[in-house]
C-alpha positions in Angstrom: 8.9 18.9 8.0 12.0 17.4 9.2 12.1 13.4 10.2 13.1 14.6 13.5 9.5 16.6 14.0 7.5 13.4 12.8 6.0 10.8 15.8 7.2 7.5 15.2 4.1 6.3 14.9 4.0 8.4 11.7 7.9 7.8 10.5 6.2 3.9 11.3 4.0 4.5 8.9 5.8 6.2 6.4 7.9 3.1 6.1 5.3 0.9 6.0 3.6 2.9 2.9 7.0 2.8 1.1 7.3 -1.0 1.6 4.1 -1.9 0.3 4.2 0.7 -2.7 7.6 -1.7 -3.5 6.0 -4.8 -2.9 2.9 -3.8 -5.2 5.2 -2.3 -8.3 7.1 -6.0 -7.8 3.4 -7.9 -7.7 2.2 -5.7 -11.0 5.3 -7.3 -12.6 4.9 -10.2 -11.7 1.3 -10.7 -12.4 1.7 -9.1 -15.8 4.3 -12.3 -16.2 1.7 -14.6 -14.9 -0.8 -13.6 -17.6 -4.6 -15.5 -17.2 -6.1 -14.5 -13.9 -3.2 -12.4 -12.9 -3.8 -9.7 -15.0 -7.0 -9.2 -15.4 -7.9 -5.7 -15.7 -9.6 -5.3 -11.9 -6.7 -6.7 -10.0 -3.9 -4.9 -11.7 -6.0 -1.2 -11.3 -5.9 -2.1 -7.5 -2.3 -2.8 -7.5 -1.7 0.4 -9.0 -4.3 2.1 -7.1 -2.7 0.8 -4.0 0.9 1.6 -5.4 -0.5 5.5 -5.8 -2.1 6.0 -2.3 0.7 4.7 -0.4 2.7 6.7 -2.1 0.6 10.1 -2.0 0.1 9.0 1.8 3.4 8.8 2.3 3.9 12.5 1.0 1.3 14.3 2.9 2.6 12.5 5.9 6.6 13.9 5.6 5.4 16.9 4.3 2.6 17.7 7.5 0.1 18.2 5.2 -3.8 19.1 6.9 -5.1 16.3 4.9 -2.8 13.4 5.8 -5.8 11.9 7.8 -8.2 11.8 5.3 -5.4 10.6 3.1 -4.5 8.1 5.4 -8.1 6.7 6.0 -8.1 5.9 2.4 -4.9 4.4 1.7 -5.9 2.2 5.1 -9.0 1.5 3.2 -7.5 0.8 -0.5 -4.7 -1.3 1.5 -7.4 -3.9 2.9 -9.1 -4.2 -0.6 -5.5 -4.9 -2.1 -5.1 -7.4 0.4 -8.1 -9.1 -0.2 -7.7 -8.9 -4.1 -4.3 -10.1 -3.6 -5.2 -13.2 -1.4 -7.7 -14.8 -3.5 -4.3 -16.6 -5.6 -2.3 -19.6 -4.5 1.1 -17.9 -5.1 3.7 -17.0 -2.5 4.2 -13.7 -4.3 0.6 -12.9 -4.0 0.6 -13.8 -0.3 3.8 -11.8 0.3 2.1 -8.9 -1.1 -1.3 -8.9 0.7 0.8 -9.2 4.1 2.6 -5.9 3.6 -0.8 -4.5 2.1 -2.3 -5.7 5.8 0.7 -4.5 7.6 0.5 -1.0 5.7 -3.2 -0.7 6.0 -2.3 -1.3 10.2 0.3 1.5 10.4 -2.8 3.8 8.6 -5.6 2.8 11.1 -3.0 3.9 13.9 -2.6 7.3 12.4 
């Protein structure tokens, strides 16, 4: 499916699930930097899980796939827990990342 045949609601949110896939790859980094609380074993598997449903989400979406809605549910879903996760630290790179995780998990409950 071409670009031109997706809604903008859906390139929206296409864009949205690519930004916070980056943002979560930087905030594993980071956190694995950190070391302590940072990378614990729970909040790095929900960076990662979030990093893999925005991207899968983001491929059923440009590819028109039946499923994207169900897909999309989930990554809305896994977003919000990310964000949670992700705002329970006192760090501006934590913060940063739970906003686009908020702003993704948005663009999803639209679809």
């Amino acid at each position: 499916m071409s670009s031109e045949k997706l809604s903008d609601t859906m390139m929206h949110c296409i864009e949205e699930c690519e930004r916070c896939s980056r943002a979560c790859i930087e905030t594993v980094i980071h956190c694995l930097g950190e070391g302590g609380k940072h990378s614990e074993v729970n909040h790095i598997r929900i960076l990662l899980d979030c990093i893999n449903i925005c991207e899968t989400n983001r491929d059923f979406m440009v590819r028109g796939s039946e499923f994207s809605k169900q897909i999309c549910a989930s990554c809305e879903d896994i977003c919000e827990k990310c964000a949670d996760d992700c705002e329970k630290f006192e760090d501006e790179k934590m913060k940063s990342c739970a906003e686009f995780c908020k702003s993704c998990a948005e663009a999803c409950g639209k679809m």
